[in-house]
C-alpha positions as CSV (number, residue, x, y, z in Angstrom):
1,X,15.1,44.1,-6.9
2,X,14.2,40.8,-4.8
3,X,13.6,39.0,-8.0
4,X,17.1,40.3,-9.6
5,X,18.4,39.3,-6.0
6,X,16.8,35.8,-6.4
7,X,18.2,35.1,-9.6
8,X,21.7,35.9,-8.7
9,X,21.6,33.8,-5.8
10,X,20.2,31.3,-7.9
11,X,22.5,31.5,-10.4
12,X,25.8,31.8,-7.9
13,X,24.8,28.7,-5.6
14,X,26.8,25.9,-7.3
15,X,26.7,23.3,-4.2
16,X,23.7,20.3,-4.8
17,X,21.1,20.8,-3.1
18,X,19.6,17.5,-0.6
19,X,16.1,16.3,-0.5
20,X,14.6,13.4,2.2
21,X,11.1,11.9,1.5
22,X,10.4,12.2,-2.0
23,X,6.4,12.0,-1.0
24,X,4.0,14.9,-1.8
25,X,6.0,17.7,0.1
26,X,9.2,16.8,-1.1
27,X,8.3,15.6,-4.7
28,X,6.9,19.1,-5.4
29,X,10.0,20.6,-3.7
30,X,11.7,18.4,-6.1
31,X,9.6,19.7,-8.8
32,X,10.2,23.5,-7.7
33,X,14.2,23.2,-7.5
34,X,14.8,21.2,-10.6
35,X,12.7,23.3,-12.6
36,X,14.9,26.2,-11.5
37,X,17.8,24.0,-13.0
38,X,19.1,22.9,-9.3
39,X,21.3,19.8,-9.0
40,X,19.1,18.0,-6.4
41,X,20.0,14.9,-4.6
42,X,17.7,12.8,-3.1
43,X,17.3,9.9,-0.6
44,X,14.2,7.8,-0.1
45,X,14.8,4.4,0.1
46,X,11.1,3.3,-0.1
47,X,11.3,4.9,-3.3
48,X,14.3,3.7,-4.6
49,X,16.5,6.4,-3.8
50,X,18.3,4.2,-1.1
51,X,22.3,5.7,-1.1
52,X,22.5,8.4,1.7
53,X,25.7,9.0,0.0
54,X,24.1,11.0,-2.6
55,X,23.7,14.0,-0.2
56,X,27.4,14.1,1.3
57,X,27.6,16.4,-1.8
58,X,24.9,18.9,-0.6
59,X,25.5,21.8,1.2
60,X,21.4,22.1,1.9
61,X,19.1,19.2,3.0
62,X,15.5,19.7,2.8
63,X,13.7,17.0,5.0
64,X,10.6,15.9,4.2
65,X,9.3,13.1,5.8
66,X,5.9,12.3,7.8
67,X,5.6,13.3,11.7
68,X,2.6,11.1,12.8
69,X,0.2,11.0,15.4
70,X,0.3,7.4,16.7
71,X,-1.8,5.8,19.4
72,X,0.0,5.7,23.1
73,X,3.2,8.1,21.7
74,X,0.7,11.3,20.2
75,X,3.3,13.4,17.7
76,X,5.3,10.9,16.4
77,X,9.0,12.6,15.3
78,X,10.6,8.7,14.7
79,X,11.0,9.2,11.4
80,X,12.2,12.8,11.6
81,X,15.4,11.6,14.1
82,X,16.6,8.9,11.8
83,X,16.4,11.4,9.0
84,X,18.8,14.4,11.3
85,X,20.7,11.0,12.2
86,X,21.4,9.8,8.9
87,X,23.2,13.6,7.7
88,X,26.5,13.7,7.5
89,X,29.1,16.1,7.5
90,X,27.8,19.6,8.5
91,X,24.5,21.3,6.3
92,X,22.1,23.4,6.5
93,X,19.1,21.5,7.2
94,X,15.8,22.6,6.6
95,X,12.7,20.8,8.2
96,X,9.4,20.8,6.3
97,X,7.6,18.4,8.5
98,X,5.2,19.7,10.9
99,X,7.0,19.8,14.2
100,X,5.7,20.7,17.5
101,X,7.3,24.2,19.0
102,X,10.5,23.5,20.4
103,X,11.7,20.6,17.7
104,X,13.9,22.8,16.0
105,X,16.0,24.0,18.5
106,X,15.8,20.6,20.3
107,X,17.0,19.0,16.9
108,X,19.9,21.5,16.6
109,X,21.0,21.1,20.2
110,X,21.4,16.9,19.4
111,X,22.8,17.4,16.1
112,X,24.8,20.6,16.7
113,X,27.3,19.7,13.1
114,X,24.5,20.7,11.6
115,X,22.5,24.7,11.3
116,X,18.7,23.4,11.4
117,X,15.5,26.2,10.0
118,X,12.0,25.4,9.8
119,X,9.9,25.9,6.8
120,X,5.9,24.8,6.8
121,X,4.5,24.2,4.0
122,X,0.7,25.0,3.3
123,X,-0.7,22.7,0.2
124,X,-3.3,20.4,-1.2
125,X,-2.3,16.9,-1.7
126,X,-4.4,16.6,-5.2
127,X,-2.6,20.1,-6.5
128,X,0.7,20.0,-4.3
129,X,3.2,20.9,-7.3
130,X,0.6,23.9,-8.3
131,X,0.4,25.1,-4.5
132,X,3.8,25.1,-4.1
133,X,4.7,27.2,-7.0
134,X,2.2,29.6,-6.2
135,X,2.3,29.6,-2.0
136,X,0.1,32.4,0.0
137,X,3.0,32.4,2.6
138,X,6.7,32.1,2.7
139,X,8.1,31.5,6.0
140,X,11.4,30.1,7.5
141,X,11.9,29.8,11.0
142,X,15.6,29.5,12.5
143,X,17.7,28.9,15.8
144,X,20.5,31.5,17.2
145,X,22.8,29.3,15.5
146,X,20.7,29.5,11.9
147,X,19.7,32.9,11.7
148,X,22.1,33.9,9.4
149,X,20.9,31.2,6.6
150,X,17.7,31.8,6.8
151,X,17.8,34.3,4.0
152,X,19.8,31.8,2.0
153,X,16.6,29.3,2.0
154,X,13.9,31.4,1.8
155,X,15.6,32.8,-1.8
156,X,15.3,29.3,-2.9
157,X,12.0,29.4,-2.3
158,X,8.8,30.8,-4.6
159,X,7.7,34.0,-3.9
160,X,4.9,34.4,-1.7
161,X,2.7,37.8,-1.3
162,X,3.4,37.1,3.2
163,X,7.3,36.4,3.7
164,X,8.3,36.1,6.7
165,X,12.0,35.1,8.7
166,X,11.0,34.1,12.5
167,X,12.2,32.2,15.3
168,X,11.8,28.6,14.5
169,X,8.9,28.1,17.3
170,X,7.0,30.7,15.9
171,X,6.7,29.3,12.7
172,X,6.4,26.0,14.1
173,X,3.6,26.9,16.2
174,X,1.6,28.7,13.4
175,X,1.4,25.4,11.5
176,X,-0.2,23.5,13.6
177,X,-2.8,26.7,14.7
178,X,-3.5,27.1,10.8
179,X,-4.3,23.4,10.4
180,X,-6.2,23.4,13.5
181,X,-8.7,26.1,12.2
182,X,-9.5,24.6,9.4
183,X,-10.4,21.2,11.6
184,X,-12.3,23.7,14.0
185,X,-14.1,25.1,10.2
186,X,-14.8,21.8,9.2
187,X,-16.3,20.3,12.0
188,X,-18.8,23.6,12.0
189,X,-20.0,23.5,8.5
190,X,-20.8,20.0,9.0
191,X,-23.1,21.1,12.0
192,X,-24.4,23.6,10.2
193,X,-25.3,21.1,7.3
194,X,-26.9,18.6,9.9
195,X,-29.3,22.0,11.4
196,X,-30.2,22.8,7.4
197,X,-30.9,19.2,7.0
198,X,-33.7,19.2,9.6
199,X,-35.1,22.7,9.1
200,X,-35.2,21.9,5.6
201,X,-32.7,24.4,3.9
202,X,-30.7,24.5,1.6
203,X,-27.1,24.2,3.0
204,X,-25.5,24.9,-0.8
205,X,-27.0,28.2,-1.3
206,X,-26.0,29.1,2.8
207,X,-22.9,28.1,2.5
208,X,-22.8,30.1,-1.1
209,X,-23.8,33.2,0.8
210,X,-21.6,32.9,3.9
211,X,-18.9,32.1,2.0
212,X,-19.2,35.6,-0.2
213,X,-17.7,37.3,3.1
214,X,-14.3,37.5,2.3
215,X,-13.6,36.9,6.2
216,X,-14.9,33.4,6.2
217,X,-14.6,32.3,2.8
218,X,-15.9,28.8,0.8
219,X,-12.9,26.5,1.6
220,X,-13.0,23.5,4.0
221,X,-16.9,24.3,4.0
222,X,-17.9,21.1,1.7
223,X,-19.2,18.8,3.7
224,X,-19.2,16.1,1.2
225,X,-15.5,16.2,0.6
226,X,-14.1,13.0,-1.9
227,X,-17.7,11.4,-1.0
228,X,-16.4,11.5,3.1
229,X,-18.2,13.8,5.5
230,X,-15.2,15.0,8.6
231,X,-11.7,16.0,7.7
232,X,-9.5,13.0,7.1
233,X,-6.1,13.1,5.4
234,X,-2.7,13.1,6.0
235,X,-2.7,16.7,8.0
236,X,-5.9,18.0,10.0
237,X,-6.4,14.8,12.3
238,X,-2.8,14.1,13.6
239,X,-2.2,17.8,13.7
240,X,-5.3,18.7,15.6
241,X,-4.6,16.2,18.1
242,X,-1.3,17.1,18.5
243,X,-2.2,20.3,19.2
244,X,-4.5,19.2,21.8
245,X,-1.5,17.4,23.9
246,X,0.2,20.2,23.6
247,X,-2.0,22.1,24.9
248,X,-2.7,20.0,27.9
249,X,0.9,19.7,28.8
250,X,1.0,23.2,29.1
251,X,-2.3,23.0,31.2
252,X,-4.8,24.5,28.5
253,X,-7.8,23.4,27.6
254,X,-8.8,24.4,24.0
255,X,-12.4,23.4,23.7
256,X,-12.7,25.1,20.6
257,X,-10.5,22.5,19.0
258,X,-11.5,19.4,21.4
259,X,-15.6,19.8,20.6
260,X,-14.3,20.0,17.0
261,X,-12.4,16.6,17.5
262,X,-15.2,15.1,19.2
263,X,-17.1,16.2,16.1
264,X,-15.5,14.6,13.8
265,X,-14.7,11.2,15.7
266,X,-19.0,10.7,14.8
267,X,-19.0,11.8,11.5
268,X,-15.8,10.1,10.3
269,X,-16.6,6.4,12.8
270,X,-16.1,4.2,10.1
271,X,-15.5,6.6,6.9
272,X,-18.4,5.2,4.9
273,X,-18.7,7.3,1.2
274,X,-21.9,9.1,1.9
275,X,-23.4,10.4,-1.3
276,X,-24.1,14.2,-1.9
277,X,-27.8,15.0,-2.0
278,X,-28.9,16.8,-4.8
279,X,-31.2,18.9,-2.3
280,X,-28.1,20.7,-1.1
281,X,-26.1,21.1,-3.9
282,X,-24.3,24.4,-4.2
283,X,-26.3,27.2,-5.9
284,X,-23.4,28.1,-8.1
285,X,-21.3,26.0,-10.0
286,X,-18.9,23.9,-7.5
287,X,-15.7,25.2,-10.1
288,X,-16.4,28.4,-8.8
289,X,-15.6,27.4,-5.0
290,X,-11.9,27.4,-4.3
291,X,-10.6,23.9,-3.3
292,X,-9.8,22.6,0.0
293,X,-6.5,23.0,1.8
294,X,-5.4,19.9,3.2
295,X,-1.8,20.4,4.5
């Protein structure tokens, strides 16, 4: 019944549909939408896709573009602003950068022409398109003012086996708390390497075994990660330290997440490759451990 419902929207929804940042969210939005036979527009001057006049036409804009953590500013939303900025007319604009709690409403009470939802997504930058056809979790997060379209985006979505329509700081918090423990999971298993290295076991065939829990699981455990011990990447750094302002504006201390940091400030200091040793390889094949997340 909510694939038949799907489909009908699908098919009834004439209006283009508006991407900004064509980048590895957005091109595998692109990648969803058109291969549903949507008319999407999209601007991304960097990438040649430079006339914001091509999404007058839209009646949804999906907004993709990078939130950073920069030195003396913390979450960096810059590029996010001049993105709501640049809209015109009145949309439905749906945010799929990672925003701190509160962005969503705070964007939809600047830009009030507009009905603004959240929706995270949760991919891997080498297998982005494949992740986001086949997601784990579906959710859109709205304001007052967007609660009535949030139904609207999420059909437009891929089905996920966790769906989920939410206040827009819920959503926006989980994000950041998912990407956070996997930085926390990270920075562990590469502790628990360093102990295995000096006792002299083998870290592949723990890590084969702890990972059989279905609880804990194998991924974000390889410490050797594109030759690089840490997490690096476009997601777990700025998030985690975004997370950690936050926190201490709202006068909490996580040291969960702040020993994990500090963690992985040593072990990624200059980001030399470090090669694998063959001591510690895994016990089973390494096809046979699920990739990392790292979005």
């Amino acid at each position: 019944m909510a694939t038949e419902l799907r489909g009908c929207v699908m098919r009834r929804e004439e209006a283009p549909l508006g991407v900004m940042g064509a980048g590895v969210v957005g091109g595998a939005l692109l990648a969803h939408l058109r291969g549903a036979g949507r008319d999407v527009r999209v601007y991304d001057p960097p990438k040649g896709f430079a006339d914001i006049g091509e999404l007058d036409a839209a009646g949804i804009v999906f907004v993709c573009v990078p939130t950073p953590y920069t030195p003396h500013r913390g979450f960096d939303d810059r590029h996010l602003l001049r993105a709501a900025s640049a809209i015109r007319g009145e949309k439905i604009v749906v945010v799929k950068s990672t925003v701190l709690p509160g962005t969503t409403a705070q964007l939809q009470e600047r830009f009030p022409q507009h009905r603004f939802l959240f929706n995270p997504e949760f991919l891997r930058e080498a297998t982005a398109v494949e992740d986001f056809a086949n997601p784990d979790r579906q959710i859109v997060g709205h304001t007052p003012r967007s609660a009535g379209d949030a139904q609207r985006v999420l059909e437009l979505l891929p089905r996920a086996p966790f769906e989920l329509i939410c206040p827009a700081e819920d959503a926006e918090m989980a994000k950041y708390v998912a990407n956070s423990f996997l930085a926390v999971k990270v920075s562990y298993a590469n502790e628990i390497f360093d102990l295995c290295e000096r006792l002299g076991t083998s870290y592949g065939r723990v890590r084969d075994i702890v990972a059989a829990d279905l609880r804990i699981g194998a991924s974000h455990t390889e410490v050797f990660d594109s030759g690089y011990r840490g997490y690096g990447g476009k997601c777990l750094p700025k998030d985690s330290k975004s997370l950690l302002d936050l926190a201490r504006s709202a006068g909490i201390q996580l040291q969960v997440l702040a020993a994990a940091d500090a963690v992985n400030g040593r072990l990624t200091g200059e980001r030399a490759p470090v090669a694998r040793p063959a001591a510690h390889a895994a016990a089973r094949p390494a096809a046979a451990i699920p990739d990392e997340r790292a979005a």
